[in-house]
N, C-alpha and C positions, 0 to 999 in steps of 0.2 A: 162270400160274406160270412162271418164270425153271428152266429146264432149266441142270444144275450136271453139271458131267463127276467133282467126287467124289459121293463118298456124304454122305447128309445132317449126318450126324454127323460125319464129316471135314470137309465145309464152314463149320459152326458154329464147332471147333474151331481151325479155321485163321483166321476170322474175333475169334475171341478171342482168339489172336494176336497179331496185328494192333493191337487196340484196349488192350490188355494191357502193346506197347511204347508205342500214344502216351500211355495213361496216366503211364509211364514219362517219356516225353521229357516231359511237362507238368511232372510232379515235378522235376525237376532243372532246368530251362531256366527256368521263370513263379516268379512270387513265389507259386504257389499259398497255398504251408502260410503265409504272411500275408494273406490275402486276409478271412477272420475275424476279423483283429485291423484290420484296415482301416476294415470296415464300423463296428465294435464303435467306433472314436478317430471316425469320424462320428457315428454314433447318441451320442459323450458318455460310452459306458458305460466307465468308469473306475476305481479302486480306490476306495475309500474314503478312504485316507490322501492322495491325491493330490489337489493342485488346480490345474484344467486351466485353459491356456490354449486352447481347441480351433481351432488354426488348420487342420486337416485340415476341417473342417465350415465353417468363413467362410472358404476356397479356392474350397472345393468349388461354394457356395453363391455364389460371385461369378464364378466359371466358365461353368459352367451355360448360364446365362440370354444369356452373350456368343456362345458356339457354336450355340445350336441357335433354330430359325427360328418365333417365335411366333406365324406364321402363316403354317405353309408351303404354296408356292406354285410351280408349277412351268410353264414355258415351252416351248411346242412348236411348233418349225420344220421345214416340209418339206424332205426333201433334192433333191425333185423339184416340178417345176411343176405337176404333175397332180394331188399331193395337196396341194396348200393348202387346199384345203375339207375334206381329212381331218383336217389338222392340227388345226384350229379346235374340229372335233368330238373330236378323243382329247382336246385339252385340255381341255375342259369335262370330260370325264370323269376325268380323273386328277385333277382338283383337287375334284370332289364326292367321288374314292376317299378321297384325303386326307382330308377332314371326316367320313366317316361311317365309316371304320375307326381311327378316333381315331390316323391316326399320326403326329402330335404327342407324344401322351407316350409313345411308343413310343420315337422320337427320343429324348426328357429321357430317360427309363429306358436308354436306349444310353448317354448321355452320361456318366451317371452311374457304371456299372459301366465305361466307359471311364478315369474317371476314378480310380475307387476299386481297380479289377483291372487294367488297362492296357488291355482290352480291351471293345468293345460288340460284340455279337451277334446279329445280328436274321436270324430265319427268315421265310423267306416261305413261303405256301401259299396255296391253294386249296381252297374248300369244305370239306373236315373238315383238323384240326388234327393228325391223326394219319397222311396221308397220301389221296391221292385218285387214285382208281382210274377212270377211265374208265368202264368196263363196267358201273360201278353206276351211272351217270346215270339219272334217274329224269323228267328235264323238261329243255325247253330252254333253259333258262338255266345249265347245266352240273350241276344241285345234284342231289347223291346222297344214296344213303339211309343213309349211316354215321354222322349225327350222333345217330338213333331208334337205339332197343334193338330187338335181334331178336325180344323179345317183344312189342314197339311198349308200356311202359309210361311210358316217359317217356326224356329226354335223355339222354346218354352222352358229351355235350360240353359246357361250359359258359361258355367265356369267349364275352365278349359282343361282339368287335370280331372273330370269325371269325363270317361269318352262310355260309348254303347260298349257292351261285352268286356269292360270291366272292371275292376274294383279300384276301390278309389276311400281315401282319405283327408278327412276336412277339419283344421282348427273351427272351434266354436266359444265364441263367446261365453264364459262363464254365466253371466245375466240372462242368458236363454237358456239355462237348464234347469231344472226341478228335481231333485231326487225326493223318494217321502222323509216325512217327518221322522226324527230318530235314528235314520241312517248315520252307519259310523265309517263304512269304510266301501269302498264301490266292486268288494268282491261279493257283496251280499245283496245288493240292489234288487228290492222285488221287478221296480220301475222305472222308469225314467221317460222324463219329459223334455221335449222341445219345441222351443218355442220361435217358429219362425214369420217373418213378415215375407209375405212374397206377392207379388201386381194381381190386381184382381180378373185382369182378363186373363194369366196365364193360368190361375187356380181354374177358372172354367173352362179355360181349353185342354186343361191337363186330362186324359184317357182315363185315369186311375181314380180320380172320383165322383162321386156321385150326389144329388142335390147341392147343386152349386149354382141353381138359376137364380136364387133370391138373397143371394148374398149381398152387402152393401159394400164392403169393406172397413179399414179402422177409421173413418171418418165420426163413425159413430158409435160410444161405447159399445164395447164385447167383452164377453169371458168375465160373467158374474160381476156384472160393474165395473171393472177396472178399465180407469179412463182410457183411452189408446195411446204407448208412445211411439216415436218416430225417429228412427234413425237420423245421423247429421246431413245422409245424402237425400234423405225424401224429404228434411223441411224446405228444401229448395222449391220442390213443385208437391203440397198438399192437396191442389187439386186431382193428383192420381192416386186411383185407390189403391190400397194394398188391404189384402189379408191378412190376418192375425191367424195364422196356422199355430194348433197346439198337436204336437205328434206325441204319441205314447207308445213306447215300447212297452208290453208286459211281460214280464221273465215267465209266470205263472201260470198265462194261457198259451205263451208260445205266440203273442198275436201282437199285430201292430193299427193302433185305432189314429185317427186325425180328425179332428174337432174343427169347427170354425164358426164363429155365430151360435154358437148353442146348436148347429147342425152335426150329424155323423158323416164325414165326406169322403172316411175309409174303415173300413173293419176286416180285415182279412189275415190267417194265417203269417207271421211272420219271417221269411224263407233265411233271412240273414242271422238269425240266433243261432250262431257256432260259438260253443265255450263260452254262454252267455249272451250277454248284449252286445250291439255293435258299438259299443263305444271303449274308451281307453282313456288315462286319466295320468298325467303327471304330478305326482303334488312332491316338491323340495323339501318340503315341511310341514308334514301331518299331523293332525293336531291328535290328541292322544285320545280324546274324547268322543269328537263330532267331524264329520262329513267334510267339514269345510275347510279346508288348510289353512294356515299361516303364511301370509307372503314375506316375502325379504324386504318391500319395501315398508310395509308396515312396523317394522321393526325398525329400520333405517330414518324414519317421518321424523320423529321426535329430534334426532339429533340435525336431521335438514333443515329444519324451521329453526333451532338452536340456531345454526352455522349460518343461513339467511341474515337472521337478525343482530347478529353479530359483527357481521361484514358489514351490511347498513349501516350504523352504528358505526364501526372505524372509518367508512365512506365518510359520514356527515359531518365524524368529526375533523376529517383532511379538511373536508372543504371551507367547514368553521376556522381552522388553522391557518388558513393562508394569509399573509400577510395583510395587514387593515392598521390605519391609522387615525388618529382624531387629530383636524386640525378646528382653529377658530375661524367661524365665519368671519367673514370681509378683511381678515389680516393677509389673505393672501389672494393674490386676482386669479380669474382661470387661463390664461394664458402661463404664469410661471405654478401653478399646478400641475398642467401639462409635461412640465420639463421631470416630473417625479417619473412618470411613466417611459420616456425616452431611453432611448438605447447609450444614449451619449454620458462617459463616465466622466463625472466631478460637475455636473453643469454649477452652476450658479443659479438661487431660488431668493426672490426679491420677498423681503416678510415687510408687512406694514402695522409693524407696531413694536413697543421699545424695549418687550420682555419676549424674547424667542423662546425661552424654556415653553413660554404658557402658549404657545402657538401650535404646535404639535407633540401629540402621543404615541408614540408607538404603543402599539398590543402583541405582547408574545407569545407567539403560536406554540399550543401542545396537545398533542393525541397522546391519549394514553395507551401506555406498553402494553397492559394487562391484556390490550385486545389480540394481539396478536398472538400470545399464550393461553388463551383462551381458543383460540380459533382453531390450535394445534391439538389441543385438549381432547376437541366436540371428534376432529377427526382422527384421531386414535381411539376414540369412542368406535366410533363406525367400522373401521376397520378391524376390530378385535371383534365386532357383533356380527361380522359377516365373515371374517375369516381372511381377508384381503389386506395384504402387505404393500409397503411401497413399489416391492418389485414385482406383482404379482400385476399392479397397475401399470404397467410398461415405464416406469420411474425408476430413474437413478436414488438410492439411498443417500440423503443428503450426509449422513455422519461416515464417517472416515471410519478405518480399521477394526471393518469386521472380518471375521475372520472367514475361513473356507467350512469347519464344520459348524459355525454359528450358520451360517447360510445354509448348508445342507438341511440341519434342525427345521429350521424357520421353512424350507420349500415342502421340506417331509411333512409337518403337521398342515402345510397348506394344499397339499396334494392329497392326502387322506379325505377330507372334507369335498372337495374336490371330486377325487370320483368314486363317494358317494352320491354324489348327485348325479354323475356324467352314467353310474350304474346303472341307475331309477332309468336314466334316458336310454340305455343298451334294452333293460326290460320292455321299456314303451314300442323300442321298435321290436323286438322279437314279437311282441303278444300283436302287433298288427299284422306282422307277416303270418302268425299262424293262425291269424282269422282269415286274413287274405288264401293260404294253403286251402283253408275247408269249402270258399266260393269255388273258389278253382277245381277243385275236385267235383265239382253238385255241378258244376254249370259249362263248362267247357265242354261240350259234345264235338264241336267241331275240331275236326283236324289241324293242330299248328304246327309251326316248325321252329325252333330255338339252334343257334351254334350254342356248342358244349367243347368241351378242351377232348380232345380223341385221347384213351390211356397211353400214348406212348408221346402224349405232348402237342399235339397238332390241332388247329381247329378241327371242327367237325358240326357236319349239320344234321338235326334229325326232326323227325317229325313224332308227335304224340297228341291224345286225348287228356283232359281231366282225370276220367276216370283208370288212365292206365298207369300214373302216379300217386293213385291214390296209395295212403299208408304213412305208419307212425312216425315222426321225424324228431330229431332233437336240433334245436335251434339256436345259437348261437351269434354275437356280432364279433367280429373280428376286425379289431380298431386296428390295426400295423397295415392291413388291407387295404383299409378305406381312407387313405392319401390322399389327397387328387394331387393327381399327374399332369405334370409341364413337360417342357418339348426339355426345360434343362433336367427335367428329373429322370427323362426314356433316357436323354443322353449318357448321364452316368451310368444310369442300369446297362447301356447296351456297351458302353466301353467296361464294364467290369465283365460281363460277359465274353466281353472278346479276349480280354484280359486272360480269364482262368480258361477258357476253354480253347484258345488261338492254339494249333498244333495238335491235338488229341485225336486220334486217328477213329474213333468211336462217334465226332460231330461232324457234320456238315460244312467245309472248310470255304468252300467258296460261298453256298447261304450264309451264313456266319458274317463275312464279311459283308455280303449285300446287306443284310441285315445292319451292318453298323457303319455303311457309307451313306446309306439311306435318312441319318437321324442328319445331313448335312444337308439336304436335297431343298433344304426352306431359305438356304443361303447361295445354294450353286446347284442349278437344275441337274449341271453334267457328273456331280459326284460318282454317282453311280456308273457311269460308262470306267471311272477309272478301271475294274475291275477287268483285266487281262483274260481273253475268251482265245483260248488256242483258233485259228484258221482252218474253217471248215469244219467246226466243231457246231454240234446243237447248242441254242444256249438251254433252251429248254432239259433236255435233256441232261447236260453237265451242271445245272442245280441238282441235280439231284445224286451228282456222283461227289464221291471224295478227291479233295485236292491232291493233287498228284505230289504236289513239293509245298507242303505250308510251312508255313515261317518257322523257320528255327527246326524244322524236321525234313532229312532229306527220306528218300525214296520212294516205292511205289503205292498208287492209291490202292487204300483199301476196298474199293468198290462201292455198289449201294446196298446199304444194310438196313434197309426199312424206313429211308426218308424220304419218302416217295407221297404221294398225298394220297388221303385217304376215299377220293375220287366220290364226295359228295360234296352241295353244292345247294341253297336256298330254292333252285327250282327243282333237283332231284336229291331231296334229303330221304336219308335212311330210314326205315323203317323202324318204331322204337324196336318190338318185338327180336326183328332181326337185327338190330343191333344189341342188343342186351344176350343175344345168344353167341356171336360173333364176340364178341368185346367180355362173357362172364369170366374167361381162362385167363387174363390180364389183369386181371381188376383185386 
């Protein structure tokens, strides 16, 4: 516990303070109080009277997918010559972190509240979600016992991409965060606050804090007055309590405090401050001044509600258009009125009276042009404020005879803008993986084992600590890498493989081909037997030799020259040490 030169209750109170004015400065500075009405013109939900164009959601929806990396993928350079065999190995690991803490849609979910509130979010942690404590380590792989209930009957944590021993990344709500007053930019951040609701019986079952018998929950004002509010999924059941957790990170003391009810319910040492705070920050458009970015919709609003009411408006007027006529009462019975609406052409319509002119009026329907030039107007508006062209929206160009470098221009200035943004997202995930790097190094005592590519091209398995990676790394994304791969995308790669290298007396002539009979084996189990095995031959063994007669080259095989496997394997991987000495002469 973090020793405080006030008293507990003067500390609290000074700290809601604090969080009190950056609530304050988010009110007045961020588009907050639209930030509901933002989500609300995405999700579609609209008046009734209203008929939407929703170009806030097909922005959105064409944005997205341009910034952030469908299969990200990260690049690691030593800054020294002694650790290039380190290097080899963090990257194998940072890029199996990637896949198995899903942060892929973590990214999309950034993107998206960047987009929608000006701002993405993303916390990082370690081992529990709620903060990690050192002194509860329980094994050596870093993992504590605060994600079990004190009575050990079950979990008190539940999201599935934070597991025990290790780290882990979570989109956040803009509306739960506090920075202080005055903040301009999140590399300077004394503090920062979060503000989380979490069930009241799991705050006191949690290990990690203390005074937590006499808490009521949000039922009843907390945190300096301010009434409690409620997510959309707990106004369902009010009767369960939840917490109002306010967590504080301090840059200043290096410590992490947790507030609830005017209680202290943590004060300790902060172990996850590497290169700062554990948080991370997307903004597309930063305001030049203050803390709080600019979003794309908010710029977009003005001409959406334009375009809404405009469509209304040519709606009401079709509908006022459609044909209507005035006839006289009683000149005509409702039986031959009837025959006006009939399918049947020329009927015959009995009039009862001696002037037919005055028996019937037509009224001539007109919508006015101006709205549909208008309508074109609002969204060339749009599309010039964000940067998005017809084709950039998966659209055909409705005008005829543009040319080949008219369109190059037009993709070039829209690709610039473009990744500018998709940049900001390469930075977001570098500076996670190299806060992720510094857990890793502090916390991984236990022995792991990662496959690594072997220098001469072959898998390879090894085993290593934290600490015997530790060391300066330059960090990089490599978007050409990060494709994802289809069974028709191995296809191509493995037939152009077979292509350039089919006959080279330096490859593997018979692996080569198993390797490219293999990408058929999802359509015809027997592919693979095509491959011709001399009588009485090992198979095992002749994988590893050279073709005696490959295609388009006669004579003799050149023997085995080093394609032999490198005889590790997940339950006996190599030693790092002894591999870094074996493997420095290659490298």
């Amino acid at each position: 516990m973090v020793k405080h030169k006030e008293k507990p209750t003067e500390f609290i109170q000074d700290w809601e303070s604090k969080i009190k004015a950056g609530l304050d400065y988010r009110k007045r500075f961020s588009t907050e109080s639209k930030w509901d009405s933002f989500r609300k013109m995405y999700r579609g939900q609209w008046d009734e009277n209203i008929v939407p164009v929703n170009r806030i959601f097909s922005y959105g929806r064409s944005l997205i997918p341009r910034i952030y990396f469908r299969a990200p993928r990260v690049v690691i350079t030593a800054m020294r010559p002694d650790l290039i065999w380190h290097a080899k190995v963090v990257e194998a690991v940072d890029n199996m972190l990637i896949r198995e803490t899903f942060l892929k849609k973590t990214l999309k979910m950034c993107g998206l509240n960047s987009y929608l509130c000006g701002i993405g979010i993303i916390k990082l942690g370690y081992d529990s979600e709620f903060g990690y404590l050192p002194e509860q380590v329980v094994a050596d792989s870093g993992e504590t016992i605060t994600q079990e209930s004190q009575t050990g009957e079950g979990k008190i944590e539940y999201s599935t991409n934070i597991r025990p021993g290790m780290p882990w990344a979570a989109s956040i709500l803009p509306e739960d965060i506090v920075v202080p007053w005055g903040s301009t930019t999140s590399m300077n951040l004394p503090w920062i606050a979060h503000r989380i609701l979490r069930p009241l019986d799991d705050i006191q079952q949690d290990q990690k804090y203390k005074n937590t018998e006499d808490l009521k929950g949000t039922r009843i004002p907390t945190f300096a007055g301010v009434k409690p509010q409620y997510r959309p999924k707990m106004e369902r059941d009010k009767d369960l309590p939840f917490g109002e957790l306010w967590e504080v990170r301090d840059a200043k003391t290096r410590s992490i405090y947790t507030f609830c009810e005017e209680k202290l319910l943590l004060s300790t040492r902060d172990a996850l401050q590497f290169e700062g705070l554990p948080y991370e920050f997307l903004m597309l458009n930063p305001d030049p001044q203050y803390f709080w970015p600019i979003p794309d919709t908010s710029i977009l609003e003005p001409q959406q509600l334009e375009l809404n009411e405009v469509r209304t408006q040519h709606a009401m007027h079709r509908r006022i258009a459609l044909l209507k006529f005035l006839y006289k009462r009683n000149s005509i019975a409702d039986a031959e009125l009837l025959k006006f609406f009939s399918g049947t052409v020329g009927p015959g319509i009995a009039v009862d009276d001696d002037n037919i002119a005055s028996v019937i009026h037509m009224i001539q329907p007109h919508v006015p042009p101006e709205l549909v030039g208008e309508v074109q107007l609002i969204l060339q508006d749009m599309k010039e404020e964000l940067g998005f062209g017809t084709n950039q929206l998966g659209q055909m160009t409705p005008q005829h005879g543009k040319t080949a470098t008219e369109s190059m221009i037009v993709e070039q200035a829209f690709e610039s803008r473009i990744d500018e943004k998709k940049d900001l997202m390469a930075d977001l995930l570098v500076n996670i993986i190299r806060k992720w790097n510094q857990m890793l190094f502090s916390f991984w005592t236990e022995e792991r084992v990662i496959q690594i590519v072997h220098p001469e091209g072959r898998p390879f398995w090894i085993s290593y600590t934290g600490d015997q990676l530790k060391g300066e790394y330059l960090l990089s994304v490599d978007p050409d890498s990060g494709m994802p791969m289809s069974k028709g995308l191995k296809y191509m790669m493995a037939k152009e493989v077979f292509q350039e290298f089919n006959g080279d007396p330096l490859i593997d002539q018979v692996l080569l081909r198993k390797l490219f009979l293999s990408h058929y084996e999802a359509v015809e189990p027997l592919a693979a037997n095509l491959l011709a095995v001399p009588q009485g031959a090992n198979p095992a063994g002749l994988a590893q030799e050279r073709q005696p007669y490959p295609r388009g080259v006669s004579g003799q095989g050149q023997g085995n020259r080093g394609g032999g496997r490198s005889g590790s394997s997940p339950n006996k991987p190599m030693e790092f040490e002894q591999a870094k000495k074996k493997f420095q002469g290659v490298m």
